[in-house]
PDB file of N, CA, C and O in Angstrom:
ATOM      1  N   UNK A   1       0.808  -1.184   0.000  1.00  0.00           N
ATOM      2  CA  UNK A   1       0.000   0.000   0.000  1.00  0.00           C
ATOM      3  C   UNK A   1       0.866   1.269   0.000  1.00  0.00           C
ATOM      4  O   UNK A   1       0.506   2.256  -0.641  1.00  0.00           O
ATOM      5  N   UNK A   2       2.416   1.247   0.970  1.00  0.00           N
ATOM      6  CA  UNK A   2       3.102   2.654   0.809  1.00  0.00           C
ATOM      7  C   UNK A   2       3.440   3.021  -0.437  1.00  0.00           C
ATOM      8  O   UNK A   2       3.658   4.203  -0.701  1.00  0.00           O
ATOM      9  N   UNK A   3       3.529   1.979  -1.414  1.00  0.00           N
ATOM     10  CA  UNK A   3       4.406   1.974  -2.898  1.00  0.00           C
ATOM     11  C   UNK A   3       3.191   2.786  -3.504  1.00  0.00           C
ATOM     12  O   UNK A   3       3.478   3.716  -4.258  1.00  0.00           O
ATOM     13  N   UNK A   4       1.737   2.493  -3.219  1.00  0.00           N
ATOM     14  CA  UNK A   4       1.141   3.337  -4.238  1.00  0.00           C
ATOM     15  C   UNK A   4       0.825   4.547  -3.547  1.00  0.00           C
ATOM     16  O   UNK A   4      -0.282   4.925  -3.931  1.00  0.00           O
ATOM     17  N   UNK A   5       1.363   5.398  -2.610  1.00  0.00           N
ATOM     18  CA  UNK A   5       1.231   6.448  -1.762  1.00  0.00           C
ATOM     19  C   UNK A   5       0.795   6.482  -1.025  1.00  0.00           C
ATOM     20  O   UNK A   5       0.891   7.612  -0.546  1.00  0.00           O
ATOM     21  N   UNK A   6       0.074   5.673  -0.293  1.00  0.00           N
ATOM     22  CA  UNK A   6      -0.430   5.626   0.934  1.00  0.00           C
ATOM     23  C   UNK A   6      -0.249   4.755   1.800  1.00  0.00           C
ATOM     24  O   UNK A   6      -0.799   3.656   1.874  1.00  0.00           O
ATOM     25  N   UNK A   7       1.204   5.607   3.086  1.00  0.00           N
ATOM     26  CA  UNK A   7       1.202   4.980   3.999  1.00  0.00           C
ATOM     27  C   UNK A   7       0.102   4.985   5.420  1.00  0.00           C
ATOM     28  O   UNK A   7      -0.514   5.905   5.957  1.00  0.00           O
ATOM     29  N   UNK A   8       0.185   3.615   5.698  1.00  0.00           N
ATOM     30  CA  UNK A   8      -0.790   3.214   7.034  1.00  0.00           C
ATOM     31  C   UNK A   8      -0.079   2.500   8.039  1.00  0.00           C
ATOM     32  O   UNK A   8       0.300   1.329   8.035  1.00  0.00           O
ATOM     33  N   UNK A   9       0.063   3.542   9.048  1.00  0.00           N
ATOM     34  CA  UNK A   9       0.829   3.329  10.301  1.00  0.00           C
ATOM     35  C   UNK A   9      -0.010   2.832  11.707  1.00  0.00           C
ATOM     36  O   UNK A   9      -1.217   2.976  11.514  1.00  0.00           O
ATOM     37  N   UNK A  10       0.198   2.451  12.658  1.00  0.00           N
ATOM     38  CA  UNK A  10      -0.958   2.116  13.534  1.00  0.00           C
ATOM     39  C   UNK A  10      -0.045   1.619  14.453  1.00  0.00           C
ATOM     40  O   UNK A  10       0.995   1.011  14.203  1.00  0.00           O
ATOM     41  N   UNK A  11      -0.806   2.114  16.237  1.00  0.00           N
ATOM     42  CA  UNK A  11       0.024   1.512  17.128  1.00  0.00           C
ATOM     43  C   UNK A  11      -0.969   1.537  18.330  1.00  0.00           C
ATOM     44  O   UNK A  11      -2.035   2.152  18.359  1.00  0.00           O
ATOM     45  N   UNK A  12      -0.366   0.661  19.445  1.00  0.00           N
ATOM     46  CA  UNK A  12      -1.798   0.298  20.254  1.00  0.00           C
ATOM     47  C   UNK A  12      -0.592   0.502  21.958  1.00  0.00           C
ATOM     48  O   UNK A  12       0.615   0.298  22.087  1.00  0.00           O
ATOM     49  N   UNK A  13      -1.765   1.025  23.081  1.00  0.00           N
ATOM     50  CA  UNK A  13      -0.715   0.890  23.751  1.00  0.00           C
ATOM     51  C   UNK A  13      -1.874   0.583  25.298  1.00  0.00           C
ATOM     52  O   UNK A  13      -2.958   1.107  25.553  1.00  0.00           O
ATOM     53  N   UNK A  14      -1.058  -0.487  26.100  1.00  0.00           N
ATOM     54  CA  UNK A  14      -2.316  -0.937  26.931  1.00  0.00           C
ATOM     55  C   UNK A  14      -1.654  -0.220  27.990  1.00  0.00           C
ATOM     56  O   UNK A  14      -0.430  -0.099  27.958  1.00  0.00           O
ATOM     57  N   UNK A  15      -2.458   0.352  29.085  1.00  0.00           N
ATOM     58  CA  UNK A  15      -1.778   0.594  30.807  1.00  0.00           C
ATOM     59  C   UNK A  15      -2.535   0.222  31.399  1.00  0.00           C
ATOM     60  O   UNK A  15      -3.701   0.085  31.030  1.00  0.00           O
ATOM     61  N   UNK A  16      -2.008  -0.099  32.695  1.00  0.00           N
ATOM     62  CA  UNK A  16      -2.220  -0.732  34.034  1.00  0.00           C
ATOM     63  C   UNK A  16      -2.033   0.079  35.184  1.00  0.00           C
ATOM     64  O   UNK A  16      -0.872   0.400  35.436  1.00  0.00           O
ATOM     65  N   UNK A  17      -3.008   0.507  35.991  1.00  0.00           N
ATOM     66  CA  UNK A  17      -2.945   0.960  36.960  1.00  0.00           C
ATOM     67  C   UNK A  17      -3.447   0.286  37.973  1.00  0.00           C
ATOM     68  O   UNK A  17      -4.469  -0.384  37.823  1.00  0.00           O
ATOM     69  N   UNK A  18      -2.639   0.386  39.447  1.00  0.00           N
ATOM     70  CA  UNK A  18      -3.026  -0.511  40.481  1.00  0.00           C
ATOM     71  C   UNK A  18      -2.450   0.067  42.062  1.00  0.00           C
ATOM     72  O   UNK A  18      -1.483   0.817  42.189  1.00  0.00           O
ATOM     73  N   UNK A  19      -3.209  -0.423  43.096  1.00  0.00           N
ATOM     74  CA  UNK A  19      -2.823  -0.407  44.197  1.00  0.00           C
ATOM     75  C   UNK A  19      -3.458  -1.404  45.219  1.00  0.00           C
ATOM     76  O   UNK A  19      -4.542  -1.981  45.135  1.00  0.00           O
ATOM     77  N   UNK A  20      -2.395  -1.472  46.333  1.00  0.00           N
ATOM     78  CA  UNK A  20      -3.330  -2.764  47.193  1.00  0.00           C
ATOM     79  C   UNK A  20      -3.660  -1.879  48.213  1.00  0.00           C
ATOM     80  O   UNK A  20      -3.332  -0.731  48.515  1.00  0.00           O
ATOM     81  N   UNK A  21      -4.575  -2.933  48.766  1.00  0.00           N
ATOM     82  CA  UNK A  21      -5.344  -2.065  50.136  1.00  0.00           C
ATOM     83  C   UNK A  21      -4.643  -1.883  51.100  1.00  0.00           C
ATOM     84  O   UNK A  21      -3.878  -2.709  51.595  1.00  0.00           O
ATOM     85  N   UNK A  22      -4.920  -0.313  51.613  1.00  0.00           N
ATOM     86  CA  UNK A  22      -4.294  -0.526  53.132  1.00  0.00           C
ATOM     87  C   UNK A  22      -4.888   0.634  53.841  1.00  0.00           C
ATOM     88  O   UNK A  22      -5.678   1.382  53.264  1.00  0.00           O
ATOM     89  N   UNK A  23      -4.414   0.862  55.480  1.00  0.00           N
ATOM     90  CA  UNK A  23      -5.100   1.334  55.934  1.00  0.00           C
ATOM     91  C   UNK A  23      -5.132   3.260  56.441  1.00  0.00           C
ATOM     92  O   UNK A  23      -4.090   3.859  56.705  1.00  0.00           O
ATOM     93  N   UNK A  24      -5.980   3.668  56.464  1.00  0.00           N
ATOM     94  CA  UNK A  24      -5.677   4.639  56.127  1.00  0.00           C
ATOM     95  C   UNK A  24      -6.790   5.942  56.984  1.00  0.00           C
ATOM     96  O   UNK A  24      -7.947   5.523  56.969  1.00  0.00           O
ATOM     97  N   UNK A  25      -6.685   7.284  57.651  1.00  0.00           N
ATOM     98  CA  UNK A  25      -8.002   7.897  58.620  1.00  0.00           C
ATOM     99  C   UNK A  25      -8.651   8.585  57.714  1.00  0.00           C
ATOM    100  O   UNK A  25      -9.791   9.050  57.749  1.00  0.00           O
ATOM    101  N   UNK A  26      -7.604   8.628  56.653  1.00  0.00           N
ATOM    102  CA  UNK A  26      -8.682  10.068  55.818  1.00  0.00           C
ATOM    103  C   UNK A  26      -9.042   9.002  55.249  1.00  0.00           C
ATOM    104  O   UNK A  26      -8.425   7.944  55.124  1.00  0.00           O
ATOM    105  N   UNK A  27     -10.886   9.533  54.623  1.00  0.00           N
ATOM    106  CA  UNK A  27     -11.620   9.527  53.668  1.00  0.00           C
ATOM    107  C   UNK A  27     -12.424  10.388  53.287  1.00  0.00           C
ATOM    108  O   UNK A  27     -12.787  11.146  54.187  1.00  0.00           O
ATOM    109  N   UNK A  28     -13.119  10.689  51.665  1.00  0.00           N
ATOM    110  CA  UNK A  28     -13.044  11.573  51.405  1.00  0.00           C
ATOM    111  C   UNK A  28     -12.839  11.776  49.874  1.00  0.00           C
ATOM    112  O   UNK A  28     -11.977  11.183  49.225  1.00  0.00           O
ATOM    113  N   UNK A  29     -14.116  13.079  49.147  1.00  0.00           N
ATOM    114  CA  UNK A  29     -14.081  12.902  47.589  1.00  0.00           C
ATOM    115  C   UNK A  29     -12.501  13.171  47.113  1.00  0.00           C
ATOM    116  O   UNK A  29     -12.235  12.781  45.976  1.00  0.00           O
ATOM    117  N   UNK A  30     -11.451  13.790  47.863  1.00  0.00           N
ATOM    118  CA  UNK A  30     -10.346  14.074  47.435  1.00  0.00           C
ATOM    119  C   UNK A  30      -9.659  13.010  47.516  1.00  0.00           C
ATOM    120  O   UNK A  30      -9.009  12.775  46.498  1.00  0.00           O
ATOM    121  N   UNK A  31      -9.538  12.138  48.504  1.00  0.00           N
ATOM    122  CA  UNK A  31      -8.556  10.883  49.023  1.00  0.00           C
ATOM    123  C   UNK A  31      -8.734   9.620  48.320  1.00  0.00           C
ATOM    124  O   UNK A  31      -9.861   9.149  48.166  1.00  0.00           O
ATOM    125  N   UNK A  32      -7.859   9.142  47.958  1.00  0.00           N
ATOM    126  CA  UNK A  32      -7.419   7.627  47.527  1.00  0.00           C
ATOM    127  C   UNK A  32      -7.878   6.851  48.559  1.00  0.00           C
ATOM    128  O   UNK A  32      -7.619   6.866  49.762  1.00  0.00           O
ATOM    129  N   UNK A  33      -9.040   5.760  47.487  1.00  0.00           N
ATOM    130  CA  UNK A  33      -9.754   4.606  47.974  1.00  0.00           C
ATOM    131  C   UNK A  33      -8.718   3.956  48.909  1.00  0.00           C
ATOM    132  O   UNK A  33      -7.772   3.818  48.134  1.00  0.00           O
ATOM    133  N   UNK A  34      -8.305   3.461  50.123  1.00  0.00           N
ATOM    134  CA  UNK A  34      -7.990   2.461  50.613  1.00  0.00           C
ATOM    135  C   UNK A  34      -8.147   0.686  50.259  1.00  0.00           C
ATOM    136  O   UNK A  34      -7.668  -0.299  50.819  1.00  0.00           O
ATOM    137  N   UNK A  35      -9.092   0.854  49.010  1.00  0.00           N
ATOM    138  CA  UNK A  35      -9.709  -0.453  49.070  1.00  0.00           C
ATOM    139  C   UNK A  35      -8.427  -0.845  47.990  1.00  0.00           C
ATOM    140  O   UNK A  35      -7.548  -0.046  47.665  1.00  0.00           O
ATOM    141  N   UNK A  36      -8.506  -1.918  47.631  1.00  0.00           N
ATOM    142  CA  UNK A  36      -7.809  -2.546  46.741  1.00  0.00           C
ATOM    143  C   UNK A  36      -8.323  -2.038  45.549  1.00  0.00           C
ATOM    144  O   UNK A  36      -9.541  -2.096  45.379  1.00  0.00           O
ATOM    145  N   UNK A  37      -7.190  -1.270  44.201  1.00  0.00           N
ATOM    146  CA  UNK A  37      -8.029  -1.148  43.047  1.00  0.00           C
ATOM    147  C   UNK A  37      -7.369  -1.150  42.089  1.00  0.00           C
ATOM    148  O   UNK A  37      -6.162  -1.000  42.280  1.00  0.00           O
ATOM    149  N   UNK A  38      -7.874  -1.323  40.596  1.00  0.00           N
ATOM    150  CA  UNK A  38      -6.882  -1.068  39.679  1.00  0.00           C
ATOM    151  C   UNK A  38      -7.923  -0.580  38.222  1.00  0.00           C
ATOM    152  O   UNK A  38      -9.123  -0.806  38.064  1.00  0.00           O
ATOM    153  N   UNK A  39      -6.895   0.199  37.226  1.00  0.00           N
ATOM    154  CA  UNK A  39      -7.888   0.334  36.438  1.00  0.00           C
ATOM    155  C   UNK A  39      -6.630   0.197  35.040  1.00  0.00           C
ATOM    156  O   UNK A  39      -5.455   0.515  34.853  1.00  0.00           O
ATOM    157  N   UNK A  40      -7.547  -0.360  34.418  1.00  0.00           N
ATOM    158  CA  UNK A  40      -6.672  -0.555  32.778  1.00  0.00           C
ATOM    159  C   UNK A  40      -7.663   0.551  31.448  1.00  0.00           C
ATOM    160  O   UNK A  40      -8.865   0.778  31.309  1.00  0.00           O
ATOM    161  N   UNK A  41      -6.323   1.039  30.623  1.00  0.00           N
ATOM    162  CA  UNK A  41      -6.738   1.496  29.750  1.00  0.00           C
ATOM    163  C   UNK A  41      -6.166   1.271  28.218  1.00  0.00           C
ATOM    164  O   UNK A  41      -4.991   0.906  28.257  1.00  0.00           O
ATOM    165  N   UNK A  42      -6.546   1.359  27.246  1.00  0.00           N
ATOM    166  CA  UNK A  42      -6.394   0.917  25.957  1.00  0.00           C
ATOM    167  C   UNK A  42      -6.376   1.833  25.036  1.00  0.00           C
ATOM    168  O   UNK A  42      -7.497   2.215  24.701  1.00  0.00           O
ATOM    169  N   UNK A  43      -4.973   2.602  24.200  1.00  0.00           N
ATOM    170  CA  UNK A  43      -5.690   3.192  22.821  1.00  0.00           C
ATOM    171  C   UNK A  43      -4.565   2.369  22.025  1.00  0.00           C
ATOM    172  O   UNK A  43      -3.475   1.837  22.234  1.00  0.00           O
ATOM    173  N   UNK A  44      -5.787   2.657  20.646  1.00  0.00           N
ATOM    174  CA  UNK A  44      -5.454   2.649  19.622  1.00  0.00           C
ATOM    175  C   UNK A  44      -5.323   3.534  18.610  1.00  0.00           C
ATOM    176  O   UNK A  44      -6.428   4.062  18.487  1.00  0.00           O
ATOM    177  N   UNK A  45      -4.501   4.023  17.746  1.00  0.00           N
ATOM    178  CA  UNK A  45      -4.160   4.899  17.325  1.00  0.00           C
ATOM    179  C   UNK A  45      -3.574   4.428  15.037  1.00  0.00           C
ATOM    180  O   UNK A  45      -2.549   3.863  14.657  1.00  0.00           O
ATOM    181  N   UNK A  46      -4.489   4.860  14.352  1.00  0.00           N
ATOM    182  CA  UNK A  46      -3.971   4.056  13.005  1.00  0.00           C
ATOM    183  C   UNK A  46      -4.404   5.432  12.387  1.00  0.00           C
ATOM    184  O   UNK A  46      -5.345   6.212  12.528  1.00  0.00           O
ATOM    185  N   UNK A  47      -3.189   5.346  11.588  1.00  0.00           N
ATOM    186  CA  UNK A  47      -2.779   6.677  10.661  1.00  0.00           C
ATOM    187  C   UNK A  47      -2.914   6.599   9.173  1.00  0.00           C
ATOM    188  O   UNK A  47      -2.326   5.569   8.843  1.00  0.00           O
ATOM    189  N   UNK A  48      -3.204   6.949   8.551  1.00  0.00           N
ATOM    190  CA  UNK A  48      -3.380   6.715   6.397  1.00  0.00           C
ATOM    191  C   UNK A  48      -3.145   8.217   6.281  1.00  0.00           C
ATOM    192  O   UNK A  48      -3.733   9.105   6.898  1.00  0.00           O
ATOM    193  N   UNK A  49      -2.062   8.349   5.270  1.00  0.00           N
ATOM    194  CA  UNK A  49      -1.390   9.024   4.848  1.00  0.00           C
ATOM    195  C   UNK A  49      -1.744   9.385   3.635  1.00  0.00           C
ATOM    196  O   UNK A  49      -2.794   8.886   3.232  1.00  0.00           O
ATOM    197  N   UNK A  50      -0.946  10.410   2.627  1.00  0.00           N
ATOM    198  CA  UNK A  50      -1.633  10.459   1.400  1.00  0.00           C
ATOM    199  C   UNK A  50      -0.560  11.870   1.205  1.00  0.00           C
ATOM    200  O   UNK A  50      -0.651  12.784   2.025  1.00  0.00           O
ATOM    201  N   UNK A  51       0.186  11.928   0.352  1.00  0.00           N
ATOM    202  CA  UNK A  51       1.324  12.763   0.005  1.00  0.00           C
ATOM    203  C   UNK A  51       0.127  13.844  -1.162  1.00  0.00           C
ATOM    204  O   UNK A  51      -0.741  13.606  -2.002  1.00  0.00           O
ATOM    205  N   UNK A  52       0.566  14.673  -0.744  1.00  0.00           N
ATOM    206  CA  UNK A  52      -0.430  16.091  -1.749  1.00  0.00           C
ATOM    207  C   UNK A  52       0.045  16.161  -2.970  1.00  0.00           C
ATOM    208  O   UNK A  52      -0.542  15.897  -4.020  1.00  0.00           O
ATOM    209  N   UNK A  53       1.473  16.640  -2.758  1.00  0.00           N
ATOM    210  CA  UNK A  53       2.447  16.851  -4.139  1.00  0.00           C
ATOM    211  C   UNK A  53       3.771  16.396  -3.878  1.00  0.00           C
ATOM    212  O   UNK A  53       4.312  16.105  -2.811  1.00  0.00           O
ATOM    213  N   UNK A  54       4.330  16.384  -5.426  1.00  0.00           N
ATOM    214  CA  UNK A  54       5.690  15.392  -5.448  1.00  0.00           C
ATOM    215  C   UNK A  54       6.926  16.598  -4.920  1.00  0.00           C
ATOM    216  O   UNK A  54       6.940  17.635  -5.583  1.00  0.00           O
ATOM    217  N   UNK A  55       7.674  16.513  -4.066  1.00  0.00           N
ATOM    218  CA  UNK A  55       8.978  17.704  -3.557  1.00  0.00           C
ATOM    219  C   UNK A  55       9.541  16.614  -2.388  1.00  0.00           C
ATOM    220  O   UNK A  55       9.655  15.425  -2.091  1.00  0.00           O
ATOM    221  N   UNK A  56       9.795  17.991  -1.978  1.00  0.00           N
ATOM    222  CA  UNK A  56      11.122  17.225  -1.008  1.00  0.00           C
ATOM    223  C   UNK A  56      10.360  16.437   0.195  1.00  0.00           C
ATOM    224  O   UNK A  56       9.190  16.586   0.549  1.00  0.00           O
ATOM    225  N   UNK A  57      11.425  15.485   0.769  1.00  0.00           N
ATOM    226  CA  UNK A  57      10.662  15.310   1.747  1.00  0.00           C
ATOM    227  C   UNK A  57      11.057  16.124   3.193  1.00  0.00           C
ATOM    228  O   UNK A  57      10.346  15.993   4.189  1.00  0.00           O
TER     229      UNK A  57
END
């Protein structure tokens, strides 16, 4: 597909977030859960290209 001008790039990237429980006096909408928690997130990201005009690169 790059040979006829259009490159397609693409990349994926997973995270992990985590903590274990412990104990703790504050609680509270500002304060970190004490409880055990974790949270995962996912992007994906895919690119197509397409050159306008022929010059430099």
């Amino acid at each position: 597909m790059e040979q006829l001008g259009w490159p397609l790039r693409g990349q994926m990237t997973n995270t992990i977030q985590a903590h274990p429980a412990f104990r703790s006096p504050y609680r509270g909408e500002n304060s970190l859960s004490p409880k055990r928690d974790s949270t995962a997130m996912q992007t994906i990201d895919i690119v197509l290209g397409r050159r306008l005009w022929s010059g430099r690169r």
